[in-house]
Each structure stands twice: as structure tokens, then as C-alpha cells.
C-alpha positions in Angstrom: -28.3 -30.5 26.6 -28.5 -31.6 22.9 -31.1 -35.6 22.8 -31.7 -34.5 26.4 -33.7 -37.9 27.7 -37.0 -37.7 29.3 -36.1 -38.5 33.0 -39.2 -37.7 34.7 -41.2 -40.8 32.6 -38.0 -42.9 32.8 -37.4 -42.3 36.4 -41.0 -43.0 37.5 -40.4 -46.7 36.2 -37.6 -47.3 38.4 -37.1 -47.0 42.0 -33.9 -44.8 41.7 -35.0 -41.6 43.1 -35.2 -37.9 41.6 -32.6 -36.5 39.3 -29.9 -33.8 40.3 -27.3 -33.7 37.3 -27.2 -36.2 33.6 -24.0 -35.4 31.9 -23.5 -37.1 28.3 -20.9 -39.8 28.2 -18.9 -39.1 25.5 -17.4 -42.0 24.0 -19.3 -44.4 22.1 -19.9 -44.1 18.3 -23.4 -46.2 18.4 -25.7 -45.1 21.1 -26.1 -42.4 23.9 -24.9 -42.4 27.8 -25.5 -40.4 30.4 -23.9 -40.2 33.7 -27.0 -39.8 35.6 -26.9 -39.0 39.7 -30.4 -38.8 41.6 -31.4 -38.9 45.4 -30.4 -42.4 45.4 -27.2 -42.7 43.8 -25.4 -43.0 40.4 -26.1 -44.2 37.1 -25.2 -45.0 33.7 -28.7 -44.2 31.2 -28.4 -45.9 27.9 -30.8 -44.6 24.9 -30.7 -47.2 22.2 -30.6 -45.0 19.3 -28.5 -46.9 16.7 -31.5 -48.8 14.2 -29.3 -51.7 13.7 -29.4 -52.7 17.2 -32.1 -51.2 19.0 -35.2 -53.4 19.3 -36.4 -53.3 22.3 -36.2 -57.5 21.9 -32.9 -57.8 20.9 -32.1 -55.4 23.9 -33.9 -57.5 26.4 -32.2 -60.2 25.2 -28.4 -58.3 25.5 -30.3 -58.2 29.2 -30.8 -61.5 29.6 -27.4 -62.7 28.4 -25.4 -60.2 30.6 -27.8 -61.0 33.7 -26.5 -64.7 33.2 -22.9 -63.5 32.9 -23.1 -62.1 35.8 -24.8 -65.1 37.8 -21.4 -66.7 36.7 -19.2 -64.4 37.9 -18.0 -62.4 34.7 -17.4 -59.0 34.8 -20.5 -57.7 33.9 -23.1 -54.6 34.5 -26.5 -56.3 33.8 -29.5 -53.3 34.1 -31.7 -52.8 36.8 -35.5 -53.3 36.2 -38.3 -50.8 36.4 -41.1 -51.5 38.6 -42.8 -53.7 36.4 -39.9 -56.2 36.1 -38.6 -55.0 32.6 -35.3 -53.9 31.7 -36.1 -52.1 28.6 -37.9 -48.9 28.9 -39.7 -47.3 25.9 -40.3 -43.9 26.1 -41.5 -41.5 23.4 -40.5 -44.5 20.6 -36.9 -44.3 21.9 -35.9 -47.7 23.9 -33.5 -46.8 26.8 -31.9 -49.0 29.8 -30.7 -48.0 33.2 -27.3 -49.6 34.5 -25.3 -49.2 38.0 -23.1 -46.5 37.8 -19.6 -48.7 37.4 -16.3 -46.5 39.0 -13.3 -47.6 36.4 -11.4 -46.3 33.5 -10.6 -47.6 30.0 -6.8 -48.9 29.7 -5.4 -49.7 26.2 -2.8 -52.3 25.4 -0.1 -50.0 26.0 -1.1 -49.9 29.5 -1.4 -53.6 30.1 1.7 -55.2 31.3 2.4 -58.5 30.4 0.6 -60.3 32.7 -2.5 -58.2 32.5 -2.4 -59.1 28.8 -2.8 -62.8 29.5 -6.1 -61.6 32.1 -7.1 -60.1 29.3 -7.1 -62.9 26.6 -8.4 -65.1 29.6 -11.0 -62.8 30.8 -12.9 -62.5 26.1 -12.1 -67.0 26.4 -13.8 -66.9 29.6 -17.0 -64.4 27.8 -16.9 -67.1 24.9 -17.3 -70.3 26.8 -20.0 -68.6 29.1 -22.0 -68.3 26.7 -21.7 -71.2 25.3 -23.0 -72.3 28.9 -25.7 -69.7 29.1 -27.2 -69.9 25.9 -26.9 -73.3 24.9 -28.3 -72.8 21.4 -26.3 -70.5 20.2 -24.5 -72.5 17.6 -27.9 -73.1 15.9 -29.8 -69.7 16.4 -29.5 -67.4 13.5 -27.0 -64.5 13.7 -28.5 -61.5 14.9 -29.1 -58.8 12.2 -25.4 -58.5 10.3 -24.0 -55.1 10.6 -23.9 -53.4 7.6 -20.4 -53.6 5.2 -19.0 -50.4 6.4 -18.6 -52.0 10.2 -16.2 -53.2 11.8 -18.3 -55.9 13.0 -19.0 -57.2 9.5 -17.5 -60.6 9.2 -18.7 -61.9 5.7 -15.1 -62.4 3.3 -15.3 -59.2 1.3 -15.6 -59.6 -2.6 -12.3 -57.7 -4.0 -14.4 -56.3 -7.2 -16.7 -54.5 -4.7 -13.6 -52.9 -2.7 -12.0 -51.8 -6.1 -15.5 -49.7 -6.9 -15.6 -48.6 -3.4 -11.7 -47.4 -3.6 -12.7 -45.4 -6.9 -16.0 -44.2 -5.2 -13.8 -43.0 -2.4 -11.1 -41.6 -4.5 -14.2 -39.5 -6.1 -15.3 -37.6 -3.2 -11.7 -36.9 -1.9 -11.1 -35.0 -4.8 -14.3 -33.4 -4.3 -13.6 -32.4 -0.8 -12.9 -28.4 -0.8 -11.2 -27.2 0.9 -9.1 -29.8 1.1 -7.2 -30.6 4.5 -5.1 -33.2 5.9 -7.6 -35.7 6.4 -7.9 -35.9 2.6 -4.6 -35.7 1.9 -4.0 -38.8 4.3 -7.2 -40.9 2.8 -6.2 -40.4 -0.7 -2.4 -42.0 0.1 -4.0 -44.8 1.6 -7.0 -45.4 -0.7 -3.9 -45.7 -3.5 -1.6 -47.8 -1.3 -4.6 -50.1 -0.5 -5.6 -50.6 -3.8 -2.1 -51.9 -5.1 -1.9 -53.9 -1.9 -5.4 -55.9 -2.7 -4.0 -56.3 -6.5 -1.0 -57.5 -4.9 -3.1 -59.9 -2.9 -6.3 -60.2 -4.9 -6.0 -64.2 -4.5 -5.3 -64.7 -0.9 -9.1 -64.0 -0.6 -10.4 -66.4 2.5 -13.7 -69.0 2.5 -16.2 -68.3 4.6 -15.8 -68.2 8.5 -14.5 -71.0 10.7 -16.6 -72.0 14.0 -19.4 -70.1 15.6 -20.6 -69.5 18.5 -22.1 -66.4 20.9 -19.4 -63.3 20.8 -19.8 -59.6 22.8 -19.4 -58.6 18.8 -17.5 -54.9 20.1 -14.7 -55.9 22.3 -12.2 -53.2 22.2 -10.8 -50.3 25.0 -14.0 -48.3 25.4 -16.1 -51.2 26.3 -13.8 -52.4 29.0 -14.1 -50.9 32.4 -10.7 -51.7 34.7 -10.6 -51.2 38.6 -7.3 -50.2 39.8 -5.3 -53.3 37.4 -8.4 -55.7 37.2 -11.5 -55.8 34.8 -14.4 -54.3 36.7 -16.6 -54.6 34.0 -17.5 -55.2 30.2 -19.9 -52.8 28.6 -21.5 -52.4 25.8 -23.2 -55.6 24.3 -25.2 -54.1 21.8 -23.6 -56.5 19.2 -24.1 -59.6 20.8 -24.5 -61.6 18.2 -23.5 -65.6 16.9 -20.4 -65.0 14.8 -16.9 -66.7 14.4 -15.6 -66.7 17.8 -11.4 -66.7 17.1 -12.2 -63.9 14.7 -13.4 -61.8 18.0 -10.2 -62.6 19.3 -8.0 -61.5 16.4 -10.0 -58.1 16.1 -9.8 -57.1 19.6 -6.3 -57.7 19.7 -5.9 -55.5 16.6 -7.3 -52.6 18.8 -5.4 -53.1 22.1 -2.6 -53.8 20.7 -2.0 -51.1 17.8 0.6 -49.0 18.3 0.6 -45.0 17.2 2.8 -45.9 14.1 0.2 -49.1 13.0 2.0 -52.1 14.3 1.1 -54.6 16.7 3.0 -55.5 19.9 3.5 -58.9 19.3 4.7 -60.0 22.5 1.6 -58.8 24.3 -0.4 -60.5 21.7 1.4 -63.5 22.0 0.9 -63.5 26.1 -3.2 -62.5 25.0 -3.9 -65.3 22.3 -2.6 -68.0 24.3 -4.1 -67.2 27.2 -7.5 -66.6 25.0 -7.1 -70.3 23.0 -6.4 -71.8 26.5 -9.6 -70.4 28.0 -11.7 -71.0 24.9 -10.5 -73.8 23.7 -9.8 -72.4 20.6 -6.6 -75.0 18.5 -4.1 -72.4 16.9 -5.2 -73.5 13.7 -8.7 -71.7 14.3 -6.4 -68.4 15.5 -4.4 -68.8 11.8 -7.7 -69.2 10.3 -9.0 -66.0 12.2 -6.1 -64.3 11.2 -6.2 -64.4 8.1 -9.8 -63.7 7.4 -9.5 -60.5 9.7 -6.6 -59.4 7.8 -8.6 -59.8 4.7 -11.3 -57.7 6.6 -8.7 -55.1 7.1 -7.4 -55.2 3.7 -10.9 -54.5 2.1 -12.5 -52.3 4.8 -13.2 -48.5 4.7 -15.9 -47.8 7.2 -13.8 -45.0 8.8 -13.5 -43.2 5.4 -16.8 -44.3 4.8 -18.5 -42.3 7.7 -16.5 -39.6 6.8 -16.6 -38.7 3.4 -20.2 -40.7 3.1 -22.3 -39.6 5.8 -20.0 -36.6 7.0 -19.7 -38.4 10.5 -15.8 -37.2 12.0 -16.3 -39.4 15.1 -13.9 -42.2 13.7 -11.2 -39.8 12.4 -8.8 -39.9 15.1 -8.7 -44.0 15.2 -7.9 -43.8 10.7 -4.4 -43.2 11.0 -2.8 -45.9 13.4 -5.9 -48.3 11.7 -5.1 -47.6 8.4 -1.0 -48.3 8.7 -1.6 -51.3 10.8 -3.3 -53.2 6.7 0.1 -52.2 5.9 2.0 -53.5 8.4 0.3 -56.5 9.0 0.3 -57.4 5.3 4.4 -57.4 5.6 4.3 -58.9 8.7 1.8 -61.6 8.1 3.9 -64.6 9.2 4.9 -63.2 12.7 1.3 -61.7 13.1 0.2 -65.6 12.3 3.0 -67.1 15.0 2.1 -64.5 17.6 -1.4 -65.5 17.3 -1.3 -69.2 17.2 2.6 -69.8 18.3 
């Protein structure tokens, strides 16, 4: 098995038995899982391998947050310490963290029926005004370390003149590509559509974000864990980070909600965001707001094409196509994307 972990030091921390099988977990594009089954039961074995996000502080304090969470009754996995009381154990330089095995499945938006779209909304309001509670100075703690401008968890209001360098850069190493497939020929329609639709739009470009507060920073399908129709858990909070909250909202919904052909359901957003503003608090002029800095986002973001052609990572491929048409859609169908959101 390829990054095999070392589970005779990690296992002698913890009082979870010998192991029999550890199967990768294959989804995630960040860090590693395991599926890890010993004499005493079942697991899930993190290794924190992505740099951005994997001091061993930063992860205790993921930890702490998700341990409080959980004390409040969100849907939550929070680790189990290791003999000494830790949650985090280093091993070999490589931090790693071992969490209850959780029995669910990952449901998209398509999936949902209405209802269970407005548990859904509920359930990230509920995440944002819990930590609000549970770590009371969040609004004045510094962000945690920004993710770099080819994530979709950056939130800074992308500079236009950058995008056009990065559509020509792009553009570049298309034509490059040999031999050339249907990925290319997709990116290089897009790169061209994009770029007339940011001249188009060049002077819609949005201030800086609207209020902050502590956000899950990833919340999308594959960090969701459902029991039969209700949330069993959320996973994954290796973004945690203080950040605008409505704009967590907005981009989650753009995930769950994004049909094959790149537009949004709009009546299971509208069923979502109110439920979400209801739970958060959050006035429908913060959800405009949010909307339109995430369609800017959208507009000037190429972190899918960026991994591909840039660092020759595929992982993201499959998601470009529906992603890509939705900056389309959603640029023609701003004002009903807007009165979905904050109707």
C-alpha cells in the first residue's frame, strides 16, 4: 500500500488494539484516510499531509473546536486521545489523528429532498453560531493561514489584471499539452469564454468581505456524513478558519446544488438559504453581499486548471466541467441566483 502509515508506533499511543486490515479512503484532495479495523474495532486514521494545514497546533486546535461541537450536540466526530491525553500524534515528522469509525454515506443536493435541504442550511447556521459560542474570540483572532489563490477556499476579491495573466498563462500550456485530449479541448473553450465574460464584467469587481466569524472553511458533499436521511456527521475541518461567514454559505450551496449541465437548483437553494440566514442570523443583505463576492470568486478562479496543467494533479478533473459552466450560468442568472439566496 503506497504512504502506508506506521501503525505499530501510532497504535501503541492509543488504546485501540492491534491492526487486522487499513484500506485508503479515497476521496479527499488534501490529506490521507484510512479505514483502519483492529482487535477493538473501527477507525478512521487521518495523516495530515497537506503543508498548508498541518501543524500539529493548528490540528489540536481543529480538535479542540470539534470536541466543543460535539459537547453541543452538532454532528461531529472529535478524535480519540492517545495515552498521554493528546489528540495529535507525530510520528516520523508526519502529524496523524485517529477518529471513530462513522457508518454513513455522502448524499449530494440531488439527493436531498426539499426538506432535507432546509436541515441542511440549518444544520452549516447551526456550525456558525456554535462557534461563535465556543470560541468566543473568533471575531478578533487572526485568520488562520489563507489558502493559497488557486483554492477554493481563498476569499480575498480577486484583482481582474492578475486573472487576465493567469488566463494567457493557462492558454500557454494548453497549447503545449501533446497530445492533446478532451480535457484541453474543454479548458481552452472555457479559458476563452471566461476571459470575455470578466471583460464583460471587469467593473462589477466586489470590496472586501462582509462579517466574519469562525467557518468549517470546506463544507461541501464529501465532508458530510448522512445516516439513513439525517446528518451523522461533519468531517473534515482542516480549514477551520475565521473568514466571511454568508460567503460559506453561498459556496457550499454552489456544490450541493450544481447540476451536471452547471446550473443551480434554485428551489432547493431557496429552502437551504433561508433556513441557513434563519439559523445564523445572517439579514439577506449579507447573503446578496455573499453572492456576489463568490460569484466574483468563480468568475476569476482557475484552481482546477491550475492543478492540472500546473502541477499535473488530475484529482479535480471530473468536478471542471459542471464547475466551470455553473460562472456561466450564474453570470446570466445573477438576479434569480441573488433572490434565491436572500428572497
Amino acid at each position: 500500500m503506497s504512504h502506508a502509515p506506521p501503525l505499530g508506533a501510532l497504535l501503541r499511543r492509543y488504546s485501540a488494539g492491534s491492526a487486522l486490515t487499513c484500506d485508503p479512503v479515497e476521496q479527499g484532495l488534501l490529506n490521507r484516510g484510512y479505514r483502519l479495523c483492529t482487535t477493538r474495532g473501527r477507525y478512521f486514521l487521518k495523516h495530515h499531509f497537506d503543508p498548508e494545514t498541518a501543524a500539529p497546533e493548528a490540528i489540536a486546535r481543529q480538535h479542540r473546536a470539534t470536541q466543543r461541537l460535539a459537547d453541543l450536540g452538532v454532528p461531529v466526530a472529535p478524535p480519540l486521545p492517545a495515552h498521554d491525553g493528546r489528540t495529535v500524534a507525530v510520528v516520523g515528522g508526519h502529524a496523524y489523528a485517529l477518529h471513530p469509525w462513522i457508518d454513513g454515506r455522502h448524499r449530494h443536493g440531488a439527493q436531498l429532498t426539499t426538506a432535507q435541504c432546509e436541515r441542511l442550511g440549518a444544520l452549516l447556521g447551526v456550525v456558525h453560531a456554535s462557534l461563535e459560542r465556543v470560541m468566543p474570540t473568533g471575531r478578533a483572532a487572526p485568520a488562520h493561514r489563507a489558502a493559497p489563490a488557486s483554492s477554493p477556499a481563498s476569499s480575498l476579491s480577486a484583482d481582474p489584471e492578475v486573472t487576465f495573466t493567469v488566463i494567457d498563462d493557462l492558454l500557454a500550456r494548453v497549447r503545449r499539452h501533446r497530445p492533446a485530449d478532451s480535457f484541453d479541448e474543454l479548458a481552452r473553450h472555457r479559458l476563452l469564454e471566461r476571459r470575455t465574460l470578466l471583460e464583460q464584467h471587469v467593473g462589477r469587481r466586489p470590496p472586501h468581505g462582509g462579517p466574519v466569524g469562525w467557518v468549517h472553511g470546506d463544507f461541501h458533499p464529501f465532508n458530510l456524513l448522512y445516516r439513513g436521511d439525517a446528518p451523522a456527521a461533519i468531517v473534515d475541518w482542516d480549514r477551520l478558519g475565521v473568514k466571511p461567514r454568508a460567503e460559506e454559505a453561498v459556496r457550499a450551496a454552489a456544490i450541493f446544488f450544481v447540476r451536471p449541465a452547471g446550473a443551480l437548483d434554485l428551489p432547493k437553494v431557496r429552502a437551504y438559504a433561508r433556513a441557513y440566514r434563519r439559523t445564523a442570523g445572517a439579514t439577506p443583505s449579507e447573503l446578496a453581499a455573499a453572492v456576489h463576492r463568490v460569484w466574483w470568486e468563480r468568475l476569476n478562479d482557475f484552481w482546477m486548471l491550475r492543478w492540472h496543467y500546473e502541477r499535473g494533479d488530475t484529482r479535480a478533473d471530473p468536478q471542471f466541467p459542471a464547475a466551470s459552466a455553473l460562472v456561466v450560468w450564474w453570470t446570466r442568472e445573477y438576479d434569480a441566483v441573488c433572490d434565491a439566496f436572500a428572497g
